[in-house]
C-alpha positions in Angstrom: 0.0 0.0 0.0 1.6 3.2 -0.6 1.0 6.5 0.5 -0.9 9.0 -1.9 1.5 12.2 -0.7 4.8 10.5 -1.0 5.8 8.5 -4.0 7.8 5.9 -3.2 6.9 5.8 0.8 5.5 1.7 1.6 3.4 1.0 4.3 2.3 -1.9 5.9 -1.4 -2.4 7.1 -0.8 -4.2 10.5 -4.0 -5.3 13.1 -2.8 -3.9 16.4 -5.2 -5.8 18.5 -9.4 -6.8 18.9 -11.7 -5.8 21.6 -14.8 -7.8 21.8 -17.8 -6.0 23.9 -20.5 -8.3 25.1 -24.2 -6.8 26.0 -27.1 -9.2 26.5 -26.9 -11.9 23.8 -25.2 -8.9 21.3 -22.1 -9.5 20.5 -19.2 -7.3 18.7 -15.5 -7.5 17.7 -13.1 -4.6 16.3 -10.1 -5.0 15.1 -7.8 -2.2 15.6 -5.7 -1.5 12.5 -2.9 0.7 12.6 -1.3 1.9 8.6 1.6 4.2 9.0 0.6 7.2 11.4 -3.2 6.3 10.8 -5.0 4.0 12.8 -8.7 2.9 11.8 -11.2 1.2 13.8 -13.2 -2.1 12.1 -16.3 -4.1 12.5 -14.9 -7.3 12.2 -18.2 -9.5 13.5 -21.6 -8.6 15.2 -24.3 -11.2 16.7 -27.0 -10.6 16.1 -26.6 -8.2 13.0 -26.0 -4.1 14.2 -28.9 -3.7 11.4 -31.0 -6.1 12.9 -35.0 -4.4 13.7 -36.2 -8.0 15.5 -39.1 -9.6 14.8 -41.7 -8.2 17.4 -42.3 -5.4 19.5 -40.8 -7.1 22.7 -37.4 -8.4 20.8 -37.1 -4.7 19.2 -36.8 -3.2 22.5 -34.4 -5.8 23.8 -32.3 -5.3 21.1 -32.0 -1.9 21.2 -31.3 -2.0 24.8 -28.3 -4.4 24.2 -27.3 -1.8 21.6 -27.3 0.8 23.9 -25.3 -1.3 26.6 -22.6 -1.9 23.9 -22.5 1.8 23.5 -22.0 2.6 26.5 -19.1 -0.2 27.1 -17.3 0.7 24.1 -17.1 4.2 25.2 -15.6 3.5 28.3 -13.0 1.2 26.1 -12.3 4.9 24.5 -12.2 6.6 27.9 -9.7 4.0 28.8 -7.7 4.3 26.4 -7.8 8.3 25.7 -6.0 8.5 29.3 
């Protein structure tokens, strides 16, 4: 992969690490993938589906409360790791 402002410059896409986050029976995992001086942030797998609007009434709500739960974990992960 090379760089679009320096001709000639290689860089290597590495994965620096995965945090998986666990609300309720949702699941996700992102991969943390560092390229030069950038670093980029990757849905790598989510059970059920992010996009997922549940068959009833009853499963829409607890979906959307497991959502919110992985929210609110991964922006303690950021909190964490901003210190």
């Amino acid at each position: 992969m090379s760089s679009q402002g320096s001709p000639g410059v290689e860089f290597s896409t590495t994965t620096v690490s995965s945090v998986a986050v666990q609300a309720g029976d949702s699941k996700i995992v992102i991969a943390v993938i560092k390229c030069g001086e950038w670093v980029q942030l990757q849905l790598a797998e989510s059970q059920p589906n992010l996009l997922e609007i549940g068959s009833s009434q009853d499963e829409t709500k607890k979906l959307l409360h497991d959502h919110e739960l992985l929210l609110a974990k991964l922006k303690n992960l950021q909190k964490e790791h901003l210190e």
